[in-house]
C-alpha positions in Angstrom: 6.6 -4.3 -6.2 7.2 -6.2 -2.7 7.6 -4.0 -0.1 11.1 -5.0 1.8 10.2 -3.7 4.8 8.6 -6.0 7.8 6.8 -3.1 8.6 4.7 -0.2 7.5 4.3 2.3 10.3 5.3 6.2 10.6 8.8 5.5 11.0 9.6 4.3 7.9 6.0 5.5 5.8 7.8 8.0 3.6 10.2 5.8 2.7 7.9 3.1 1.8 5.8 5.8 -0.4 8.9 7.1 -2.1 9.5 3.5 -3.4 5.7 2.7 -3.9 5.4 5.4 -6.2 8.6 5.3 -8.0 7.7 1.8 -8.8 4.4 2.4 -10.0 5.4 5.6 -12.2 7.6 2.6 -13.9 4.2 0.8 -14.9 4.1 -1.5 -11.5 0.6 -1.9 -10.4 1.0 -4.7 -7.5 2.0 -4.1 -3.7 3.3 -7.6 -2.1 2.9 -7.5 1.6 4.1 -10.4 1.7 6.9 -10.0 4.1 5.1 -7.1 5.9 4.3 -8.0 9.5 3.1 -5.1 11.0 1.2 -1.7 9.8 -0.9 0.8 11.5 -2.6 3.6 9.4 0.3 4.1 7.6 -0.8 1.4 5.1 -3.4 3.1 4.1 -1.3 6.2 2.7 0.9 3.8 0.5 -1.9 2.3 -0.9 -3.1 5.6 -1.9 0.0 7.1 -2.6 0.3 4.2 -5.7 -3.2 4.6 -6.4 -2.3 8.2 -7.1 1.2 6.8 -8.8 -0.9 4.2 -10.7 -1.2 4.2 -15.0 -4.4 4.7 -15.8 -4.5 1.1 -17.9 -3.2 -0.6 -14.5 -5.6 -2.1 -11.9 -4.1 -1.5 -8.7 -3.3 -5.4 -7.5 -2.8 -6.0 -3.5 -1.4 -9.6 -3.2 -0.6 -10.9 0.6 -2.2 -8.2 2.7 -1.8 -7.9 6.3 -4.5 -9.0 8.2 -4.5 -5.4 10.1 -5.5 -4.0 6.7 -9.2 -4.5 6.4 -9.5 -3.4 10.4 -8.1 -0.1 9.8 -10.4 0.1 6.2 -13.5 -0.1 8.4 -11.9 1.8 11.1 -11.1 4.8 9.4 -14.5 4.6 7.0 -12.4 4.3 3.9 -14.2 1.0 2.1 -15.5 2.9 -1.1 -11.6 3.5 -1.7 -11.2 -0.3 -1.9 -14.3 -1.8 -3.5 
């Protein structure tokens, strides 16, 4: 699914979870970032929201991640989750 939003930040998190995982409960296993501009921690609770959400014959796919994203991996310790 491609996430709509220009940004992933508390504000509008929940939202972007609710659609995340209503997607991926459909059989989606890909989050475009593409039009995503901005995130703070945030990110990293959709990403495990549809990892959560995710079929277990699905590979969770990130295409177009923010830049931001692998800074706040290694900032909050959270590789093994990614690897």
């Amino acid at each position: 699914m491609k996430v709509q939003a220009d940004h992933i930040t508390v504000r509008n998190g929940d939202q972007v979870i609710a659609e995340v995982t209503k997607a991926f409960a459909n059989g989606d296993h890909v989050i475009d970032f593409s039009s995503v501009k901005q995130i703070d921690s945030t990110a990293l609770a959709v990403i495990l929201a549809a990892k959560r959400a995710l079929k277990s014959d699905k590979t969770l796919e990130l295409q177009h991640p923010p830049a931001q994203l692998d800074s706040l991996i290694a900032a909050y310790g959270v590789q093994s989750l990614f690897s």
